[in-house]
ZAMITOR-116363 format. One record per residue (C-alpha): residue number from 0; residue in one letter; z, x, y. Coordinates in Angstrom, 1 decimal. Each point is the difference from the previous one (the first is absolute). Layout:
// ZAMITOR-116363
- resi  resn  w  u  v
- NUM  A  Z  X  Y;
...
//
This chain:
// ZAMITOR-116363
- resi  resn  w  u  v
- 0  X  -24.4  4.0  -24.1;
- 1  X  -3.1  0.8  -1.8;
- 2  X  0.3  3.7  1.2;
- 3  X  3.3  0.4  -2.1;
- 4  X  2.3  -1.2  2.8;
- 5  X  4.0  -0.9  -0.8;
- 6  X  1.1  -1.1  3.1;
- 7  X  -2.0  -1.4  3.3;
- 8  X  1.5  0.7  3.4;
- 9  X  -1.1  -1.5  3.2;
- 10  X  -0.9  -3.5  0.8;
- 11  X  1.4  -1.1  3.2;
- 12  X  -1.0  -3.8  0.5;
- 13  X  1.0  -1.9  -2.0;
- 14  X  -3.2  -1.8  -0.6;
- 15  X  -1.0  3.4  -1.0;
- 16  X  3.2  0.3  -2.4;
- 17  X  -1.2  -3.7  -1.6;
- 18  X  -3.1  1.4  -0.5;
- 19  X  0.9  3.1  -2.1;
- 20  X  3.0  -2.0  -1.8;
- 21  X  -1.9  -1.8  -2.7;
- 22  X  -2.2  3.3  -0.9;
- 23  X  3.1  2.4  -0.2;
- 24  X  2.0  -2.6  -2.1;
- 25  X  -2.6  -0.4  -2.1;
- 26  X  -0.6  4.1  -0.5;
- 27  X  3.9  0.2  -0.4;
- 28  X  -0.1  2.0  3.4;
- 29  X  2.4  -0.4  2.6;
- 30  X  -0.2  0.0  3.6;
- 31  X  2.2  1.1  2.6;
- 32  X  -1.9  -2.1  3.3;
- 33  X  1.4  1.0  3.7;
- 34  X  -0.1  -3.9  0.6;
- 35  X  3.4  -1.5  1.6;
- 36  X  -1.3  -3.5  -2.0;
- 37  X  2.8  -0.9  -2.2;
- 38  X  -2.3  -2.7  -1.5;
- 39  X  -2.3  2.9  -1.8;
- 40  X  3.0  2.3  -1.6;
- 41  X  0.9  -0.6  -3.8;
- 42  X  -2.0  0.4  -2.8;
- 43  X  -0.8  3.4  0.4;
- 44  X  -0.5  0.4  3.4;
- 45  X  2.6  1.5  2.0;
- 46  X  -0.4  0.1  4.1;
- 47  X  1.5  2.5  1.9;
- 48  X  -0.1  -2.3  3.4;
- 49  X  3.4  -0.5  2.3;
- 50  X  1.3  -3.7  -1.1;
- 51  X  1.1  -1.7  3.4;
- 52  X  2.6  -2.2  -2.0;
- 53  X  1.6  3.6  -1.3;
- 54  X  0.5  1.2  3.6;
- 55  X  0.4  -3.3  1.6;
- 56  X  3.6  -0.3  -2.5;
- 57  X  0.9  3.7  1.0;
- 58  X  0.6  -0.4  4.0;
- 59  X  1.3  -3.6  -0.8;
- 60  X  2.6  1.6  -2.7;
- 61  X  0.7  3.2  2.9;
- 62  X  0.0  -3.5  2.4;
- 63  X  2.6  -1.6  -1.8;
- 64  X  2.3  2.9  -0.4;
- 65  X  -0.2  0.6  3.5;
- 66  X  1.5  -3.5  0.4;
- 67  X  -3.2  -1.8  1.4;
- 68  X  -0.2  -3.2  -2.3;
- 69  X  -2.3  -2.5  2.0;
- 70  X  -3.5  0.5  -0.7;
- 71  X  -3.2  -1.2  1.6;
- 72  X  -3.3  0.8  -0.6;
- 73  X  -3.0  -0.2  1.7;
- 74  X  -3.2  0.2  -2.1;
- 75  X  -3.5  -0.5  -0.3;
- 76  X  -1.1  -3.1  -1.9;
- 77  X  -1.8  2.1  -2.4;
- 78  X  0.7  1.6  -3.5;
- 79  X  1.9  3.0  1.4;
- 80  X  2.2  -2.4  2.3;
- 81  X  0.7  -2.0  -2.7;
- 82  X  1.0  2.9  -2.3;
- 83  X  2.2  1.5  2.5;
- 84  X  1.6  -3.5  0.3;
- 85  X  0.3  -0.4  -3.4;
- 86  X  1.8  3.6  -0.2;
- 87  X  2.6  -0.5  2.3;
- 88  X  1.0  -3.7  -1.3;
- 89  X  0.5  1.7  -3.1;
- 90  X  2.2  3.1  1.4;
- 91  X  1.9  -2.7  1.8;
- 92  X  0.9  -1.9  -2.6;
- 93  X  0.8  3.3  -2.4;
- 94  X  2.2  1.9  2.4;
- 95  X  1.0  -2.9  2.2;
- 96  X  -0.5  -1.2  3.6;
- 97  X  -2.4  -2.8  1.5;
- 98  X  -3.7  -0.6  0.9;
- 99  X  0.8  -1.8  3.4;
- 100  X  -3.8  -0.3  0.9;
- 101  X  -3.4  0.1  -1.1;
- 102  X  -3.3  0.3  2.6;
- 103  X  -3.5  0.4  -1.1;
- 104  X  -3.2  0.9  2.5;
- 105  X  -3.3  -0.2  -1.3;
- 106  X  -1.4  3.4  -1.2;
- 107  X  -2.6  0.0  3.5;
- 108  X  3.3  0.2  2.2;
- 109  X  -1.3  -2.6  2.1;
- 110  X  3.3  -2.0  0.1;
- 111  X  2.3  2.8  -0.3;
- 112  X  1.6  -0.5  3.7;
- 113  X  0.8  -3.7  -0.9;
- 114  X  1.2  0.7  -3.5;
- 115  X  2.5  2.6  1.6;
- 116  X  0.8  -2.4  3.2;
- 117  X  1.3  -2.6  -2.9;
- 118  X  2.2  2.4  -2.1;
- 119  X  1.8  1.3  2.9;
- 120  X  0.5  -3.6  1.1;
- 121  X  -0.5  1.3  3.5;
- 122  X  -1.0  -3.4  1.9;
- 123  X  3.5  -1.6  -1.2;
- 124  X  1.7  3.5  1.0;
- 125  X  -1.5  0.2  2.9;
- 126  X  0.9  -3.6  0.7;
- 127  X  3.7  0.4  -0.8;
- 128  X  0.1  3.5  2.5;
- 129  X  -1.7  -2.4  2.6;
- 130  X  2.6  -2.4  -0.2;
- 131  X  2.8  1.9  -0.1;
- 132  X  -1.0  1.4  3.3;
- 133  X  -0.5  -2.7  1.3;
- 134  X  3.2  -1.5  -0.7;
- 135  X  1.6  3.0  1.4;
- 136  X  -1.5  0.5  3.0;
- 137  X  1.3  -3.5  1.1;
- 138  X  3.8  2.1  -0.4;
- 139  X  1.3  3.0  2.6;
- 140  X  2.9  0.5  -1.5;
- 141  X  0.3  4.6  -1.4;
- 142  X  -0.9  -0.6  -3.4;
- 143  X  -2.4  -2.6  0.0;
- 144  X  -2.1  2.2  2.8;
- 145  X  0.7  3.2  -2.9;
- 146  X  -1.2  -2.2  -2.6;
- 147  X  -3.0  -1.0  2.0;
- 148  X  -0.3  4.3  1.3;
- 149  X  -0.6  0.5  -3.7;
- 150  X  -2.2  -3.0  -1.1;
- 151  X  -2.2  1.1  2.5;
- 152  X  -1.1  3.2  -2.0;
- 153  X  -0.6  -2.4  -2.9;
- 154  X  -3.5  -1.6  -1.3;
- 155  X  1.3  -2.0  -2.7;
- 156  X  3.9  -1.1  -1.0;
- 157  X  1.3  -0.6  -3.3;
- 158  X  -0.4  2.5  -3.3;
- 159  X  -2.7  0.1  -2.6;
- 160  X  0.6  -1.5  -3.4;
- 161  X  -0.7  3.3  -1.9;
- 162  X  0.8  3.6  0.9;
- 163  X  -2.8  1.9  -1.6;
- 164  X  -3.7  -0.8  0.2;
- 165  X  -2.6  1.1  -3.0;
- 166  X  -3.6  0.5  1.8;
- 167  X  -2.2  0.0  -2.8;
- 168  X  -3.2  1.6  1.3;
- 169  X  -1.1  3.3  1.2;
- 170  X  -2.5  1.7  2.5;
- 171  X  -1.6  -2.3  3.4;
- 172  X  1.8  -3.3  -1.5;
- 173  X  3.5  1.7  0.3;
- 174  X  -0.5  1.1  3.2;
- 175  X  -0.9  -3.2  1.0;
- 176  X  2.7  -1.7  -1.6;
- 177  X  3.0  2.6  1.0;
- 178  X  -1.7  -0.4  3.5;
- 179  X  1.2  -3.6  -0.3;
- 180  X  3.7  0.5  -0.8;
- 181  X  1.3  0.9  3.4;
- 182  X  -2.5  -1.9  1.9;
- 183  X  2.2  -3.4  -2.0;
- 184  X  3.5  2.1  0.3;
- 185  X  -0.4  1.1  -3.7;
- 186  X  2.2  2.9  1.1;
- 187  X  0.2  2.7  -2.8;
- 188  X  2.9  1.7  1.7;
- 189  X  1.2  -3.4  -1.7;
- 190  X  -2.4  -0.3  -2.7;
- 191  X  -0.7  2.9  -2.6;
- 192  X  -3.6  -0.1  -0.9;
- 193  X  -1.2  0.5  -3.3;
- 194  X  -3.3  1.0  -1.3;
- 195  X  -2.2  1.0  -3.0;
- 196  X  -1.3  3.3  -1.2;
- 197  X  -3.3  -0.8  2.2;
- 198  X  2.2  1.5  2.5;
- 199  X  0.2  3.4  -1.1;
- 200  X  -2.2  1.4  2.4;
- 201  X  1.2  2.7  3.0;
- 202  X  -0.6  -2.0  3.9;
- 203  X  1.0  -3.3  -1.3;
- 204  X  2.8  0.1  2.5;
- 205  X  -2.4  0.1  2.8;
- 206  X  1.2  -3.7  0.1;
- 207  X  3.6  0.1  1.4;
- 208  X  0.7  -2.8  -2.2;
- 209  X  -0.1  1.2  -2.9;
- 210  X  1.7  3.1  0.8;
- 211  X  3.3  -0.4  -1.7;
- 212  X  -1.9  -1.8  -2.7;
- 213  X  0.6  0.4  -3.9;
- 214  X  -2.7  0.2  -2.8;
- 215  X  0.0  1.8  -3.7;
- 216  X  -2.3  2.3  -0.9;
- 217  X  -0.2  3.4  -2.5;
- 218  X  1.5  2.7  1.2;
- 219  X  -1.9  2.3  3.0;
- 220  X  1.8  2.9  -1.5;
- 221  X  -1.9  0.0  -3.2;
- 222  X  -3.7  -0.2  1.5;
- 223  X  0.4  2.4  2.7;
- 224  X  -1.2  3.2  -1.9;
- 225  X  -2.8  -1.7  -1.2;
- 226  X  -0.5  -1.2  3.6;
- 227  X  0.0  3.4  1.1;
- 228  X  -2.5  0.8  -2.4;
- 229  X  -2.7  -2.2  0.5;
- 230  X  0.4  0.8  3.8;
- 231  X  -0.7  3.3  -0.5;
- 232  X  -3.4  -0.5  -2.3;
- 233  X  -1.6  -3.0  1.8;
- 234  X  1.7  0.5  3.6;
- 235  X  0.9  -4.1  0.1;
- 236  X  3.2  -1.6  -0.9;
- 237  X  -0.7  -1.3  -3.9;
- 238  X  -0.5  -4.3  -0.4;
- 239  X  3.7  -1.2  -0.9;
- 240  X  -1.1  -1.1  -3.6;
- 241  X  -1.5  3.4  -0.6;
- 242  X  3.3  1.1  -1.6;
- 243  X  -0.7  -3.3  -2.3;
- 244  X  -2.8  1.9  -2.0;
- 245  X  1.2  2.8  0.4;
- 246  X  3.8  -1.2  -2.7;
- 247  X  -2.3  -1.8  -1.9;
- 248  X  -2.2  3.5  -0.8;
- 249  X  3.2  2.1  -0.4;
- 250  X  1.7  -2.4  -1.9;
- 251  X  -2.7  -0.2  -2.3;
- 252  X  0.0  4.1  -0.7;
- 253  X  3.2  -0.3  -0.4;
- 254  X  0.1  -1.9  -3.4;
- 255  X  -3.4  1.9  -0.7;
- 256  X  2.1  3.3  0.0;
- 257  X  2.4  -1.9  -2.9;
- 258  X  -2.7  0.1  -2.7;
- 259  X  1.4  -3.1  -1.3;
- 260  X  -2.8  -2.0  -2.1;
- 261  X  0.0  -3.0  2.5;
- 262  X  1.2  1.8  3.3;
- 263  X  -1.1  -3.2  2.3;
- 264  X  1.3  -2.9  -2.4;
- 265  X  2.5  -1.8  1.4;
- 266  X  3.0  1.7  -1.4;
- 267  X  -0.8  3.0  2.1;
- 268  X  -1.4  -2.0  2.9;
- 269  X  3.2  -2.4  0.3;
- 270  X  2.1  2.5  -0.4;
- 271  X  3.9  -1.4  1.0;
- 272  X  1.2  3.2  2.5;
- 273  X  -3.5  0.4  1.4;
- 274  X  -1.8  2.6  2.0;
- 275  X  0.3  2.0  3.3;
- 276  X  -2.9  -0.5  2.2;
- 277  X  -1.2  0.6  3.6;
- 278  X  1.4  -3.4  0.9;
- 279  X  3.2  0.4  -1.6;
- 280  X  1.0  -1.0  -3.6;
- 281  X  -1.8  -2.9  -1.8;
- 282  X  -0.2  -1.4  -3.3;
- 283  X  -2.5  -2.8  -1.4;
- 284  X  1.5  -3.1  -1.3;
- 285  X  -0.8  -2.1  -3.5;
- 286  X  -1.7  -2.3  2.8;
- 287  X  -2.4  2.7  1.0;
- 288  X  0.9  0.7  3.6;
- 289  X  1.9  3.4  1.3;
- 290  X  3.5  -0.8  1.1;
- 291  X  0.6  2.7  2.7;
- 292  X  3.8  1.7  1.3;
- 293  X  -0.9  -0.6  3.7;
- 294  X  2.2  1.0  3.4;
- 295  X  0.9  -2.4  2.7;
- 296  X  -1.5  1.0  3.2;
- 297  X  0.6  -0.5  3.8;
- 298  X  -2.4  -0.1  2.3;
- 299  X  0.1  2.5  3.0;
- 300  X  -2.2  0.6  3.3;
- 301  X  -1.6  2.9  -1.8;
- 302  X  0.6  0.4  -4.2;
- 303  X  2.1  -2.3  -1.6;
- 304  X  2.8  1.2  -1.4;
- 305  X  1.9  -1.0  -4.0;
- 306  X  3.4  -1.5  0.8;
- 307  X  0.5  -0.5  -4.2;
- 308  X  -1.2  2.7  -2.1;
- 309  X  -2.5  -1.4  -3.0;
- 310  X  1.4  0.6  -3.3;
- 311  X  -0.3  3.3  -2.7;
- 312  X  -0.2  -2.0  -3.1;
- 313  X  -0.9  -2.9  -1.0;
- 314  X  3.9  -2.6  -1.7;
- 315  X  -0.1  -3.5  -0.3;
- 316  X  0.5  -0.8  3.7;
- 317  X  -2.5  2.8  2.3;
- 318  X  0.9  -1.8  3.0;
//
């Protein structure tokens, strides 16, 4: 700031974001952080991070148009489980549909096998197959033995309450969770599976049960030259938020190119049809944070795959 400078680009904790915050706003500077912390946007400081409450109301609007309107969601009890949570109560209650349960594990994953053996309600399902069985096996007349052919290939009987399931967590915790869901007869032949943008990484269906699964994300079409470039200089695959700093220098060209007396105040910064990046189309809000056009993705045994294209422009409804 003393050197002259107009506009500071690239805190990306946000402790690192509070820090500069009360300097910049002071100088008149703003700041466009790579922080996903909502909590540090406004004010001047604009953060280019993916929201998980933006892509967690995405795949539960695509959800909802696909007729799926019994939600359950299985969190972390932590700040980014509760935002999730928070997220798809409130795309619920806008678009309709119900929140038929809610089960939290604590962030060291130490309880996540009982915390999934309770939401599926296996021990009662279990005991209702058990039953039945034996109730049938004391009849030999053609259909009770038919009845009791098929119960046999059964580990639970009765349905689930909900018929999709928000996992809201990424990396060794959602393996170990999805690792759960047909071990309890979560079946997600049965059961769509949702997730967050954490999952927009290439393998993740390594895990068959999340293959099938559904998560929002920017588009892969838009990073993929850039992709190809940084391969080709450095030889390695580029960090996902690379493309991150990479919006937030072009952008800020951009409006330098206009020669407008304040190119980074906030009429230029905010402004309503937004900008074409390497993750798609975004636009920052009066709150501060970048509200993104993202695709809905499914997940497959090698790349996942977009099922709903992301949007061009930004209208009053981008989902």
């Amino acid at each position: 700031i003393g050197d002259g400078a107009n506009l500071l680009i690239g805190p990306l904790l946000a402790h690192s974001v509070h820090a500069v915050a009360p300097i910049s706003r002071a100088a008149g500077v703003p700041v466009i952080g790579l922080s996903s912390d909502r909590t540090v946007a406004g004010g001047g400081i604009y953060t280019m991070g993916f929201l998980p409450g933006n892509e967690v109301e995405r795949v539960v609007f695509y959800a909802l148009k696909q007729g799926l309107n019994r939600f359950a969601v299985l969190a972390p009890n932590d700040a980014f489980g509760a935002t999730v949570i928070s997220s798809l109560s409130a795309t619920v209650a806008r678009y309709g549909g119900t929140v038929a349960a809610l089960a939290y594990y604590h962030p060291s994953g130490d309880d996540i096998e009982p915390v999934v053996r309770r939401l599926a309600d296996y021990d009662n399902r279990r005991e209702a197959l058990l039953e039945m069985r034996k109730e049938l096996d004391g009849k030999d007349d053609e259909l009770s033995q038919k009845t009791l052919e098929r119960l046999s290939l059964l580990e639970t009987l009765g349905d689930l309450p909900f018929d999709a399931l928000m996992i809201a967590d990424g990396g060794e915790r959602l393996q170990r969770v999805a690792a759960m869901l047909p071990f309890f007869d979560i079946d997600p032949k049965k059961i769509r599976v949702l997730g967050t943008g954490q999952w927009d990484t290439q393998g993740i269906g390594t895990e068959p049960a999340l293959m099938g699964a559904w998560f929002a994300a920017p588009p892969p079409s838009a990073r993929e030259s850039f992709e190809k470039r940084y391969r080709e200089l450095y030889g390695t695959q580029p960090p996902r938020l690379a493309t991150l700093a990479y919006d937030a220098m072009a952008l800020a060209a951009v409006l330098a190119r206009r020669n407008n007396a304040n190119p980074y105040g906030p009429e230029a910064l905010m402004l309503h049809s937004g900008y074409a990046g390497r993750d798609g189309i975004f636009r920052f809000t009066e709150a501060g944070t970048a509200e993104r056009g993202l695709s809905v993705l499914e997940v497959g045994p090698r790349q996942n795959r977009v099922i709903d294209e992301a949007p061009t422009g930004f209208s009053s409804e981008t989902n």
